[in-house]
C-alpha positions in Angstrom: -140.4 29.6 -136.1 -139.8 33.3 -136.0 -142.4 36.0 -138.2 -142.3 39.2 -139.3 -138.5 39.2 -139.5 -136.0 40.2 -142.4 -132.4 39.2 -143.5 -130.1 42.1 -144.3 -127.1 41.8 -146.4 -124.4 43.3 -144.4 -121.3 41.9 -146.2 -120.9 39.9 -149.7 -121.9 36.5 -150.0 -119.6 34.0 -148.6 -117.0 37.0 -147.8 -116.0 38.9 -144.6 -116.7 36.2 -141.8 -114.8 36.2 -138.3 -111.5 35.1 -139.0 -111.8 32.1 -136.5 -114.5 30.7 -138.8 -113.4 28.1 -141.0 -116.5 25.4 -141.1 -115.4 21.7 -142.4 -118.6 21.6 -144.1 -121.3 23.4 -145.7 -125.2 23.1 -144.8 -125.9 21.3 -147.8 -122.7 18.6 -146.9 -124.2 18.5 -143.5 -127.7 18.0 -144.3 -126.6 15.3 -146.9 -124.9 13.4 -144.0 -127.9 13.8 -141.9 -127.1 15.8 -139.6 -129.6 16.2 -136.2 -130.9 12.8 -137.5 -133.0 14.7 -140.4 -135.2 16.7 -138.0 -133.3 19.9 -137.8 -134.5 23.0 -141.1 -137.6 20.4 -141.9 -140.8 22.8 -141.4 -138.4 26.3 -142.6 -137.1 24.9 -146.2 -138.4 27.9 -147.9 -136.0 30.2 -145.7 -133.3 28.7 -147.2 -131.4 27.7 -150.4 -133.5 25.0 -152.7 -129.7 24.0 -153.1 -128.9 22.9 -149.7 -131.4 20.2 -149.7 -130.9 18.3 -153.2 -129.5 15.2 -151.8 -130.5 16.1 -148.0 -131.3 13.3 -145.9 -134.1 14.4 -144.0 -136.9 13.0 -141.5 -140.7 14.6 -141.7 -142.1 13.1 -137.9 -138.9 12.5 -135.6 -135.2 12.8 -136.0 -133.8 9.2 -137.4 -130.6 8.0 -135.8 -130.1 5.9 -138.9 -130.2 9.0 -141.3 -126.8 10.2 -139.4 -123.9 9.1 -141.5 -122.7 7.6 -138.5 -125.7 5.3 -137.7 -125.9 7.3 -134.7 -127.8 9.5 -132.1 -125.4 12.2 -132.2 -127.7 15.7 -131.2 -128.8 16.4 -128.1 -132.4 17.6 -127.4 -133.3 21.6 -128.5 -134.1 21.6 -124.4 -130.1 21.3 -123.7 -129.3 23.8 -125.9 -131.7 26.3 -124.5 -130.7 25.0 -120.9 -127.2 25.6 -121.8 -127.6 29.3 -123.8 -126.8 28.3 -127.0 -129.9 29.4 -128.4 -131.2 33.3 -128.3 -134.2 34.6 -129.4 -133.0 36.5 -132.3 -131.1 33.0 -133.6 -133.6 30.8 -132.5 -131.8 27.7 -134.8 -128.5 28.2 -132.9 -125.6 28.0 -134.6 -126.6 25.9 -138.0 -128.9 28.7 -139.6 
């Protein structure tokens, strides 16, 4: 999805985050509940952690309601979130990468 890029350590590892940011879950919790169906970090893996997806419950063609821990539709399409701004060009993964 994005080239020619680089990540820059600007603050230590799991340290030094906004103050209002307390996530619930980490990605690899997420992704083990299935979240976005499966679709969502399928064709990027190697950006990430190998350890976020052992246990990941992930769809290669389509996202998979059933995946969701919920049984449940529960994203909405990548087209709402760009319609809605939640997606720049310099985070084009929104808020999950």
């Amino acid at each position: 999805m994005q080239q020619g890029y680089r990540y820059a350590l600007v603050a230590p590892i799991r340290r030094d985050f906004h103050p209002d940011f307390r996530p619930d879950l980490t990605p690899a919790e997420m992704l083990a509940l299935g979240v976005f169906g499966g679709k969502y970090m399928t064709d990027c893996r190697d950006e990430f952690p190998n350890s976020w997806f052992v246990g990941a419950q992930l769809s290669s063609l389509r996202k998979d309601p059933s995946i969701n821990c919920f049984g449940v539709d529960a994203s909405q399409p990548l087209s709402v979130w760009r319609a809605k701004r939640w997606i720049h060009p310099e985070d084009p993964r929104g808020w999950f990468q």
